[in-house]
Each structure stands twice: as C-alpha cells, then as structure tokens.
C-alpha positions in Angstrom: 36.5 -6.1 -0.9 38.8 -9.1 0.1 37.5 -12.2 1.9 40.1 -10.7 4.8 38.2 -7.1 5.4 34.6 -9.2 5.7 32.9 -8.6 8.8 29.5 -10.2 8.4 29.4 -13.2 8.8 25.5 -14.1 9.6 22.9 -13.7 8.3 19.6 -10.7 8.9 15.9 -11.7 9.0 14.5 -10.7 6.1 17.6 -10.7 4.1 17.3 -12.5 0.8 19.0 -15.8 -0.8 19.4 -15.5 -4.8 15.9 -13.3 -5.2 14.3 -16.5 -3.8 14.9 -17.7 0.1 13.7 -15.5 2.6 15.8 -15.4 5.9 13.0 -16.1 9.1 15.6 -16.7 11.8 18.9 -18.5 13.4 17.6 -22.2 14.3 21.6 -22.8 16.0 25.1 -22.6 15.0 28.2 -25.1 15.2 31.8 -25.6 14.6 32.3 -23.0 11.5 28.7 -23.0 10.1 25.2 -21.3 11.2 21.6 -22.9 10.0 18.8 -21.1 9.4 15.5 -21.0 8.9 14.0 -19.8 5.6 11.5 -19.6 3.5 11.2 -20.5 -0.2 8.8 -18.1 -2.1 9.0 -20.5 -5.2 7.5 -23.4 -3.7 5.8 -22.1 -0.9 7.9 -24.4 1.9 10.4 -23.9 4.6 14.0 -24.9 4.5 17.1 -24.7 6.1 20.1 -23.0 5.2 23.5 -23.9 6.0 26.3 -20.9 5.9 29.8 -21.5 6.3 31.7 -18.7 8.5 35.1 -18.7 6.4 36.3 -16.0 8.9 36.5 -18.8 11.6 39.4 -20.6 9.5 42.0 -17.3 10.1 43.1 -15.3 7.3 45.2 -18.0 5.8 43.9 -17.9 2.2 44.5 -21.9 1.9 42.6 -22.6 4.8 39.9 -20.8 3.7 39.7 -21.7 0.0 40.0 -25.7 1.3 37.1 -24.9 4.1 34.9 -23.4 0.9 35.4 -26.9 -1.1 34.9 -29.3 1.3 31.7 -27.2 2.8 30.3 -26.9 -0.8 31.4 -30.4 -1.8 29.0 -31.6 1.5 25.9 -31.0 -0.9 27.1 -32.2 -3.8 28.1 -35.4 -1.7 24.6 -35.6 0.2 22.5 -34.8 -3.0 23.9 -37.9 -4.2 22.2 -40.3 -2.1 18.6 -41.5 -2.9 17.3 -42.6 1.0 14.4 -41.4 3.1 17.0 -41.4 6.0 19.3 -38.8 4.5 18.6 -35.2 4.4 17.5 -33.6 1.2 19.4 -31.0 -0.6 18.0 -28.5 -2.9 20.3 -25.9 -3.7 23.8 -24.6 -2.7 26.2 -21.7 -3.7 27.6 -18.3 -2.8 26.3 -15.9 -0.8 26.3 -12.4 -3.2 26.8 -10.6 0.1 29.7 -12.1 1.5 31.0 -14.8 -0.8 30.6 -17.4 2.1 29.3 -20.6 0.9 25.6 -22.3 1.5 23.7 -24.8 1.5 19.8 -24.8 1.4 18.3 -28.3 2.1 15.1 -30.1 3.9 13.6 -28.4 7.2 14.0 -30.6 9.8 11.4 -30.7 12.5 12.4 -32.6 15.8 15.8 -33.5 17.7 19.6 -35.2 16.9 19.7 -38.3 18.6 22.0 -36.9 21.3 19.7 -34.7 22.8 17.2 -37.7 23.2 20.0 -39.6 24.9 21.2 -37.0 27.3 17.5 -35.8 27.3 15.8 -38.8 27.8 18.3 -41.1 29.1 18.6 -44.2 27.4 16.7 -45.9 24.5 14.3 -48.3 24.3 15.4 -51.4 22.2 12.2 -51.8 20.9 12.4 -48.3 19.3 15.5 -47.9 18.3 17.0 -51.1 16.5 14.8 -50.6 13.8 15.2 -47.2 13.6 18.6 -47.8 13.6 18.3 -50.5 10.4 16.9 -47.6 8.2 19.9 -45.2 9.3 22.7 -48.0 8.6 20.3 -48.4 5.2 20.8 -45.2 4.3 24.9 -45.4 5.0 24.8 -48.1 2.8 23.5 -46.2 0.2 26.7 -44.1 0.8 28.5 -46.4 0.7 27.0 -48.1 -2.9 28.2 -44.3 -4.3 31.8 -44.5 -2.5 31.2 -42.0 0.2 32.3 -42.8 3.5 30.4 -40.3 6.2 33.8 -39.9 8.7 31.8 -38.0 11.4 29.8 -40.4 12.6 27.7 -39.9 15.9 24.8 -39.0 18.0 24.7 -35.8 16.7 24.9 -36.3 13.6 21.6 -38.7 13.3 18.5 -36.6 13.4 14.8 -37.6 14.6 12.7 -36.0 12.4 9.1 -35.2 13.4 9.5 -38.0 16.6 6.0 -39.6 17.7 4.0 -38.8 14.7 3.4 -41.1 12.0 6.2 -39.1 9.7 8.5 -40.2 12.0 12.1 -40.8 10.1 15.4 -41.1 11.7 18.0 -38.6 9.2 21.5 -38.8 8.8 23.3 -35.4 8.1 26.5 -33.6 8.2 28.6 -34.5 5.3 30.7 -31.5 6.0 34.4 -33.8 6.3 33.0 -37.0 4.4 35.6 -38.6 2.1 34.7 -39.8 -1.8 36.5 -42.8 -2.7 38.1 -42.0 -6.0 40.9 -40.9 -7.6 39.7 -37.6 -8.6 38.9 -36.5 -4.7 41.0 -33.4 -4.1 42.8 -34.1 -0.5 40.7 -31.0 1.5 42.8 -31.3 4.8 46.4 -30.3 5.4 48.5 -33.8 5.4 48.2 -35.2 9.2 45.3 -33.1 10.3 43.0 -35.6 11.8 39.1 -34.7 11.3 36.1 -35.9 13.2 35.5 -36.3 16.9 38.2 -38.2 19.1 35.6 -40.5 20.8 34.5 -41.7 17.4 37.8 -42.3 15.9 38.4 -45.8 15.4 42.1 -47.5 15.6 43.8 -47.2 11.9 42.5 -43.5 11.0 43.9 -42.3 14.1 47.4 -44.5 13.9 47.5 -44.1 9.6 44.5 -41.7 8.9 43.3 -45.1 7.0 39.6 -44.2 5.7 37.0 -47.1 4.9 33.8 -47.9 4.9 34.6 -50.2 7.8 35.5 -46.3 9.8 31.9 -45.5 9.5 30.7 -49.4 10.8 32.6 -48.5 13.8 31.4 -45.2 14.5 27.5 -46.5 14.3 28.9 -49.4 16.2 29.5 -46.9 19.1 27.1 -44.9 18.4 24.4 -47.2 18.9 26.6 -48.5 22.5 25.7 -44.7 23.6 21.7 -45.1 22.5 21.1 -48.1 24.3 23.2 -47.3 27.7 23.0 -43.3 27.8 26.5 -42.9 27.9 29.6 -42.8 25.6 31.4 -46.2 25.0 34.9 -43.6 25.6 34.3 -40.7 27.9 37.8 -39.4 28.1 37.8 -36.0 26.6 41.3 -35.9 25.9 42.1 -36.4 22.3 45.4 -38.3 23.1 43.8 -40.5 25.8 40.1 -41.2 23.8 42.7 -42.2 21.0 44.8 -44.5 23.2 41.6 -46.6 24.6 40.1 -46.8 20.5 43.7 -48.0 19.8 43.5 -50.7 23.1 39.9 -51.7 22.5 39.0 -50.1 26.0 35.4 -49.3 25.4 33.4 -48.8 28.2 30.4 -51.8 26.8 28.5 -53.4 29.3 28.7 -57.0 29.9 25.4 -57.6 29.6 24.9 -56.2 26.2 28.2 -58.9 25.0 26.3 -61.8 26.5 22.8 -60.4 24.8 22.0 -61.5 21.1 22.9 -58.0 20.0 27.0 -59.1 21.2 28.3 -60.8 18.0 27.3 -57.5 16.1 28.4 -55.7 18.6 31.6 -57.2 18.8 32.2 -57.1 14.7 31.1 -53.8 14.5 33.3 -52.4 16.9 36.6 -54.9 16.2 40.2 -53.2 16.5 41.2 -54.8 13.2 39.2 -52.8 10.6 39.3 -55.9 8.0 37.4 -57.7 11.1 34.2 -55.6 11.3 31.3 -55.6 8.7 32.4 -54.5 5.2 29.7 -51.8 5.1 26.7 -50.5 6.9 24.5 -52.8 4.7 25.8 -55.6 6.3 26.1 -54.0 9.4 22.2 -53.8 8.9 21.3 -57.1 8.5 23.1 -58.8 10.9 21.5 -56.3 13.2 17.7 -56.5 12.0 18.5 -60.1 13.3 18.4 -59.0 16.6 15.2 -59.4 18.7 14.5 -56.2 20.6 13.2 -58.0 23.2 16.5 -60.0 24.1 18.7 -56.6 24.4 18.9 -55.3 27.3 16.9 -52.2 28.1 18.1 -49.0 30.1 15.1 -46.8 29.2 14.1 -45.3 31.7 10.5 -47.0 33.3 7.9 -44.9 32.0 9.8 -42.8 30.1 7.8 -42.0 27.0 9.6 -42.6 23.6 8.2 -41.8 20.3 
C-alpha cells in the first residue's frame, strides 16, 4: 500500500512499538506530530513517543519524504547532546504499521514553560535566572556540536517534575534545527521560512541567515516573556511580527533596560546579529552575573513557584 492510500495516522492503546513499547495513551498532539505515552517492557520505565503524521504534509511525495528526514534527523540531532537540560533519546525509526516515522525518548513529567507563564503569570527572578543558566548551558552544548536549535521559545523549554527536588528545566523540539556542516541536506523548499514569526530575529527573516547568534536571540526573548508574562512582539501577523524584529520594536520594559539584567538584555536581543553573544555559553555567563534580586519582579504576590 502507498504512503498516499494511508489512513491511520495515530496510534491505538495497546498497540505495539518493535515487539517492545506498549502504547498507554495520547499525552497531546502538535503541528504534524502526536506524543504518546508508553511503556517499555525491556526496562520496565515509561517513555514518550513522538509520531510524525506524514499525511498532514499533502500527497506531494517531496514534502513528505523531506518531512520524514528532518523529523527522524530530530533524534539523531538531540541524542547528540550530553546535558541534564536536554531531553533524552532512546530510540527512533519506522512504524511497521504505517511507515510514519518515531521517536521514543525520556517521559516528561510537569509543564513547558509557556503554560507557567500564561498559567501563572510572570516569573519570579529568583527562580528563573538560574534555571535559565542551565537551559542556555545546555544550548551551548548545541552549540559545541554545531547544532543551532531555530525554534526557540516558551514552548519549547520544558519544566520537568517542578517543586520537587528533581526539578530540571529541558529543552526539546529539535524537529527544524539546522547542523552546521557541509554534509546537512537542505530539508526545506528554498525560501520557506521555519519557526515561529514572533521568534524570528532580523537576518533569518530578511536572508534566512542561520547562527548560533538566531538561537541567542530567541532565549533573549524568550526570557523577556518569563519575566513580564507577555511576548516581547504580540502581533500575530507574520508580515508585521517580522517588520517590528526587523525595526527592533520589542515591546521590553524600561525598567528591565535600566535593571542589571539590561546590558544582557540588550546584547542578546541586538538587531545586528554579529552584536549579540556568540553563543548561548556566553549568553550564560554574562547572565549568571546578574543578581536576581536587582531584576525586577512581576510574579505575581503570593503566587507559589516551584
């Protein structure tokens, strides 16, 4: 049967992964791909698993053959990064049902950082700069192997069991990440922009231009949105989210610019790209630098935070 005349695209409780993972249940679904939970009767744990649905890309058999390579290139791209605050992958392949691709990797157990915001409201300095630290840590360690995230943003940075002394901030999705080297297959058509408009910064939307310095501005925002509970662009039209990125009209409070935290803010959110920190590493240190206490704080009084 022809990718084409495929119908099923989820997956059943019960149903079986490779003689090994046993389906348990849907824990949510987005963009092309469905996560589930499972369990693995080898070792006795539970995991997730990440399935692609190639019928969302059309019946174009490019589309679908590029969607398969950059999904199944997202685990061999995440398994190649040794940090605590990136989420592990153990095993990845083709479904013998369907032929849609998968990926099995750690069971997470808690929230992505945008639900807390738009949960909780802002965050509390005090919690999440460091948190934060051991997130740009871990794009650093991307960034040592050449791999440059591209979809950077609150919900893509996952709080894993929050309030317990496992606590550990994840970053995940390396579904449209880009591999600096000459051998990387170019997996989208030729002017197709990827990621999320309000997280674009100025060169990849003007010359699709992809650095590490794309993923210091991302986090740059990103952490904008902990600390205020709101988006540094909130236009949701592509054209004019891209026009304010390509102005520098980001919606950052004055007080945080006066605060300590403003030089970083301010580098890690330049127009220029060559202006902002060269990687997350760096982006790290200048902010573990920063004195929670002297930021200012839009949590919420008496809101609890882990």
């Amino acid at each position: 049967m022809s990718q084409k005349t495929k119908k099923k695209t989820g997956l059943e409780r019960g149903e079986r992964i490779r003689n090994r993972y046993i389906v348990e249940g849907e824990l949510g679904q987005g963009g092309f791909a469905h996560v589930y939970s499972a369990r693995d009767e080898v070792i006795e744990r539970t995991v997730a698993v990440k399935v692609l649905d190639v019928q969302g890309f059309g019946s174009d058999d490019e589309d679908q053959k590029r969607a398969r390579k950059r999904f199944l290139r997202e685990a061999r791209v995440a398994a190649r990064i040794a940090h605590p605050s990136v989420v592990d992958i153990y095993d990845f392949g083709l479904l013998e049902s369907t032929d849609a691709p998968f990926i099995v990797m750690e069971f997470l157990d808690g929230d992505n950082l945008y639900n807390q915001i738009y949960g909780k409201g802002a965050l509390a300095p005090s919690w999440l700069l460091p948190n934060y630290c051991d997130v740009l840590d871990a794009l650093g360690e991307a960034h040592r192997e050449d791999i440059i995230h591209k979809d950077l943003k609150p919900g893509n940075i996952f709080l894993n069991r929050p309030g317990t002394r496992r606590e550990v901030w994840k970053l995940v999705d390396f579904g449209i990440a880009h591999i600096n080297t000459t051998s990387d297959a170019r997996l989208t058509k030729k002017g197709f922009l990827s990621g999320t408009p309000q997280y674009l910064p100025p060169e990849y939307i003007q010359a699709q231009e992809v650095s590490t310095q794309m993923d210091v501005y991302q986090m740059g925002l990103t952490l904008v949105e902990a600390l205020t509970g709101s988006p540094a662009i909130s236009e949701r039209k592509p054209f004019k989210a891209a026009m304010k990125h390509i102005e520098g009209d980001l919606d950052v409070p004055q007080d945080l610019w006066d605060s300590p935290l403003g030089p970083v803010l301010e580098r890690a959110l330049a127009i220029e790209r060559d202006d902002r920190f060269p990687t997350a590493l760096e982006f790290a240190d200048a902010l573990a630098e920063v004195d929670p206490a002297s930021v200012p704080s839009r949590a919420r009084a008496g809101a609890h935070q882990p």
